[in-house]
N, C-alpha and C positions, 0 to 999 in steps of 0.2 A: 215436362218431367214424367208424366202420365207414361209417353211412350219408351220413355227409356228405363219405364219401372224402375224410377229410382227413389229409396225412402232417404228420408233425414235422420241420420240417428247417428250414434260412437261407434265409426267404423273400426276404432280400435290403434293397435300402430302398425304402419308399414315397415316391412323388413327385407332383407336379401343378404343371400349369402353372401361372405366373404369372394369365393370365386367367380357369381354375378358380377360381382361390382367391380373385381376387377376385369372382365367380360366388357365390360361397358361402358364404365369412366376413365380415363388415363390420368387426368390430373384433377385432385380435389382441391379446393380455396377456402380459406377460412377467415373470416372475417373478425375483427375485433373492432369491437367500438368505445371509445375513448370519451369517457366522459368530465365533467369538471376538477374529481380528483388528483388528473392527469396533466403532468403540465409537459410543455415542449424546448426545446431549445436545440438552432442550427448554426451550420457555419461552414462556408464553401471556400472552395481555393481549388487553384490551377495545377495542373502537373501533367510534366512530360512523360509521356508511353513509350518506354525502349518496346522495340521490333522483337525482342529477347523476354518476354513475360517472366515475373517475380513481383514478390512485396514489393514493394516503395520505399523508399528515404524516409518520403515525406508522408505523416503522419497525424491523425488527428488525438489531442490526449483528451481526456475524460474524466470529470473531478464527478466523484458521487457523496454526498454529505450523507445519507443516510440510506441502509438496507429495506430495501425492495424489488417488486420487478422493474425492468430497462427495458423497451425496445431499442433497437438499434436500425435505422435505416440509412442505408447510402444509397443515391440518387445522381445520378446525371442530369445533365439540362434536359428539359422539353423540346426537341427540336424541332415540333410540329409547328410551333410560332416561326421557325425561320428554315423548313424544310430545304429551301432549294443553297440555303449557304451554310449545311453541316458540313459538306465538305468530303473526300473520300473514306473519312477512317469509321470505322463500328468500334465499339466498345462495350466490352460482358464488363463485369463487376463481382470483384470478388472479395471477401475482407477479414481479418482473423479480428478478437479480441484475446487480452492478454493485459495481465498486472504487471504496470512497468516494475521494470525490473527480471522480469519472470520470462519465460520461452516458450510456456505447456499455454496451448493456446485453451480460453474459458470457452468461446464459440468461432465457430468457423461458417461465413453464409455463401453460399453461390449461388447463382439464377438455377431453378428446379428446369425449365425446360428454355428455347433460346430465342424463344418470339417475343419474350417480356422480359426484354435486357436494363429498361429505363435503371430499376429500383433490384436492390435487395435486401434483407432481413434477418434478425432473430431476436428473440427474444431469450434474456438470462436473469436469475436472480443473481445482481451485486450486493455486495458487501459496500461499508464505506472504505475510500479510498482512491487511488490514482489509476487508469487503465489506459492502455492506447488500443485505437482501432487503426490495425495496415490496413490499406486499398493494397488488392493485387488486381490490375486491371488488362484486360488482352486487348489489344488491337489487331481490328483486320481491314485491309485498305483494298479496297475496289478501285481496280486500275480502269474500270468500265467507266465511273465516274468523272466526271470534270472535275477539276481543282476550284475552287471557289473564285481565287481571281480571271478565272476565266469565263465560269457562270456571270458574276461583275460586269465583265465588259461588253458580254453579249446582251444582260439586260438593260446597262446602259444606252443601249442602241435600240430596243425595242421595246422594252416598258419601262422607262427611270422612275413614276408615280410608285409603281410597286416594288421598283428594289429600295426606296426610300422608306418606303412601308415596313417593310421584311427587315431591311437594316435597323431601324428605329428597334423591333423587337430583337434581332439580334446582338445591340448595345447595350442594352435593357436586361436581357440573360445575362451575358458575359460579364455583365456590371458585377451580380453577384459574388465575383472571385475577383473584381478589382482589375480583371482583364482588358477592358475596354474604357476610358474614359472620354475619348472624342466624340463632341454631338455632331450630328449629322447637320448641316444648313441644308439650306433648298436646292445645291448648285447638284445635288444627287451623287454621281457616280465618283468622280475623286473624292468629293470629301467620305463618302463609304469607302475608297481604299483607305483612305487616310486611318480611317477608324479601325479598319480591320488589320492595315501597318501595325496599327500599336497594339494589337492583338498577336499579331506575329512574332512582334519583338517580345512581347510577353513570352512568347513561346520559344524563339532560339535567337539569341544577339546575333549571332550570324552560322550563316550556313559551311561548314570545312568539311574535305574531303578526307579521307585517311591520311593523309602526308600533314594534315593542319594548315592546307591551304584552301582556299576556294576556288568551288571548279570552274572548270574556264567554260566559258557558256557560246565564247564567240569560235567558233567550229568552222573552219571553213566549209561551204554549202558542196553538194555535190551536184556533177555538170549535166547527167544521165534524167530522163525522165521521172524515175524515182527516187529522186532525192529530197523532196519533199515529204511525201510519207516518210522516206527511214528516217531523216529528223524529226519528223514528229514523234515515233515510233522511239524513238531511243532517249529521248528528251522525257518521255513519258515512263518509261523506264527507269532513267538515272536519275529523276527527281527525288531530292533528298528524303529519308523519313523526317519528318516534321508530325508523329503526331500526338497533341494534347485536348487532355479531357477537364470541362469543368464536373468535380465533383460536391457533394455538398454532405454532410452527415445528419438526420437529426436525432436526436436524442429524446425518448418519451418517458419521463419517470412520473410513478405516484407519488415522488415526492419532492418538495421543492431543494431547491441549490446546488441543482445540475450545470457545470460547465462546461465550455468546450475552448480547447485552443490548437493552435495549429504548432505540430514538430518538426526537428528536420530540413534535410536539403530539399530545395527545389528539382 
């Protein structure tokens, strides 16, 4: 300390200007911490992502018994428990609040910047009463990625220990929205299709093309050397949208007999 001549005393408070700061930080965070006052209440469910972004149908309603502040978070799954079976689709999150009945939205939240898409947020003073929160959710699908049953069957064949592993936590999420109820046995690889089957069927009863048929998959093959890539190549192309996000809400009031219930179409 000697050498850097430094004394102990009230340095006083540090400061910078308005245009410093913003010179130097891009995004600030701010923390709140939540203590015994605060109580919590959640509740997840499934929904299909049109290719076409907007509100949802499907909706979460929100009973408030009595006047205070609300945080409001919506959340997607963790999908760092089962990275390699997310699957091709991203998903931002976006959500209005509004007094059912009403249009003028109370809060409106979107992700501030796009590397921390998990969660979003706000916080509003309610009133007692009834409120919905819309998900308006975007999907974007990475054609670069493999389709999960394809991941499946390649792991199948070279590490089944761990896609047993990764399945287990990927049952275990999905469970949250009621998506997933098949346990995995030890036999690995089908019984994880099986389980991600009834994931799928959560997701679309069946797959139809514009006409409201299902497309024909069996293509006669071509006789040229390249016939292989362009099936691969066009198969990967004309694969249906299929995609769905677990969402979850929860609810933070200081005061107790906060609900939540689920509204609307699937």
């Amino acid at each position: 300390m000697k050498k850097l001549r430094h004394k102990f005393r009230d340095d006083g408070t540090f400061w910078m200007s308005f245009h410093d700061m913003l010179e130097n930080f891009r995004w600030i965070y701010r923390t709140r911490l939540f203590d015994k006052r605060w109580t919590a209440t959640q509740r997840w469910m499934s929904v299909g992502v049109p290719w076409l972004g907007g509100y949802l149908k499907k909706r979460f309603i929100v009973e408030v018994q009595q006047e205070g502040m609300v945080v409001l978070v919506l959340s997607q799954l963790d999908d760092r428990y089962f990275q390699d079976l997310k699957g091709q689709y991203e998903f931002i999150l976006h959500f209005a609040v509004r007094s059912v009945g009403s249009n003028t939205p109370i809060c409106q939240a979107h992700p501030v910047q796009q590397l921390h898409r998990r969660s979003v947020n706000c916080e509003v003073m309610l009133a007692p009463g009834t409120y919905e929160v819309t998900p308006e959710i975007i999907a974007e699908r990475d054609q670069q990625s493999m389709p999960v049953e394809k991941v499946v069957r390649m792991a199948a064949r070279t590490n089944p220990e761990k896609l047993r592993q990764i399945g287990k936590q990927y049952d275990l999420a999905h469970a949250k929205a009621g998506a997933v109820k098949v346990k995995i046995p030890s036999n690995g690889a089908e019984s994880l299709m099986d389980g991600m089957s009834a994931f799928s069927e959560a997701k679309a009863r069946s797959v139809l093309d514009a006409s409201g048929t299902r497309p024909d998959t069996d293509t006669e093959s071509e006789t040229d050397s390249d016939s292989e890539l362009e099936c691969s190549t066009r198969s990967s192309k004309d694969q249906p949208w299929n995609a769905v996000c677990i969402i979850g809400l929860r609810v933070l009031a200081q005061n107790a007999g906060t609900s939540i219930t689920i509204s609307g179409e699937p």
